[in-house]
C-alpha positions in Angstrom: 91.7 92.9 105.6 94.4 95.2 104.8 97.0 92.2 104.2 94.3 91.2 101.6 93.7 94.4 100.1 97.5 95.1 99.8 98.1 91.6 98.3 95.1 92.2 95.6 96.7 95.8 94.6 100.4 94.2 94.3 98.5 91.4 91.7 96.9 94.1 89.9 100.5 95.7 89.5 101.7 92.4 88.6 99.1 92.0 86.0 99.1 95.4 84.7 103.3 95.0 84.6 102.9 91.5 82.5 100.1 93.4 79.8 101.9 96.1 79.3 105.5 94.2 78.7 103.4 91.7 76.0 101.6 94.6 74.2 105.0 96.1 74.0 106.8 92.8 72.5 103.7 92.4 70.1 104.2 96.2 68.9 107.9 96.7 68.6 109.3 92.9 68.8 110.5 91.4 65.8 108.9 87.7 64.6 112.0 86.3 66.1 111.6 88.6 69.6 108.1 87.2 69.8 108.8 83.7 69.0 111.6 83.3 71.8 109.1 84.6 73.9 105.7 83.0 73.4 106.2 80.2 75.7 107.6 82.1 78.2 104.7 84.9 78.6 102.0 81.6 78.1 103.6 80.5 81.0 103.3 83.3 82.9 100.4 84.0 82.2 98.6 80.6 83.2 100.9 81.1 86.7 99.2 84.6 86.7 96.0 83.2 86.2 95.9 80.9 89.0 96.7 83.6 91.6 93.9 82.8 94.8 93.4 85.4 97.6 92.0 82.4 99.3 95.5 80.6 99.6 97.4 83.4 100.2 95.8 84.4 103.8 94.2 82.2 106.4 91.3 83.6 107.6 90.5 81.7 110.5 92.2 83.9 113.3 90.3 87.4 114.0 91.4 89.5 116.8 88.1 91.3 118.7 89.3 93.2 121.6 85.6 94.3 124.0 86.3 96.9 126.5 84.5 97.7 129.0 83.0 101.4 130.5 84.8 102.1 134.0 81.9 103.8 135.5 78.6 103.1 136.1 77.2 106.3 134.0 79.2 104.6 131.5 77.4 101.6 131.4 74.2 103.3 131.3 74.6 105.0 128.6 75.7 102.2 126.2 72.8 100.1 127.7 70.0 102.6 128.2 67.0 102.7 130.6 66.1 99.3 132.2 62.5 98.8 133.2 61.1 95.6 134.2 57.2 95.2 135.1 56.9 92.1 137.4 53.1 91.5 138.0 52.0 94.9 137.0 53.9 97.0 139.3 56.3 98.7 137.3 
């Protein structure tokens, strides 16, 4: 989860990188400026579009370690009381 969430906040840089560079060119570029680079951010933006977590990470392979208690008090107290009534004697 923490290779996805990583990945996710490096796109949102990404993103928020690319929007601030075309506001910039819009504001301050020339007709020329923006007319070299209109196909050029149209095309980054459609490969920006298509970004999928899904791709990027396989999510097939978790890692669950179970340990056990060592003692016997140990596993009493993650199990509790065990009562069993056989034929009403308790």
């Amino acid at each position: 989860m923490q290779n996805v969430c990583e990945e996710i906040e490096r796109h949102q840089i990404v993103l928020e990188n690319f929007i601030r560079y075309s506001s910039e060119v819009e504001k301050k570029g020339t007709a020329c400026d923006i007319a070299k680079l209109a196909n050029d951010l149209n095309a980054r933006s459609k490969e920006l579009q298509e970004f999928d977590i899904h791709k990027s990470f396989d999510y097939n392979v978790t890692d669950v370690h179970f340990a056990l208690p060592q003692a016997e008090n140990d596993i009493k107290s993650v199990f509790g009381n065990l009562a069993v009534d056989i034929r009403g004697m308790y």
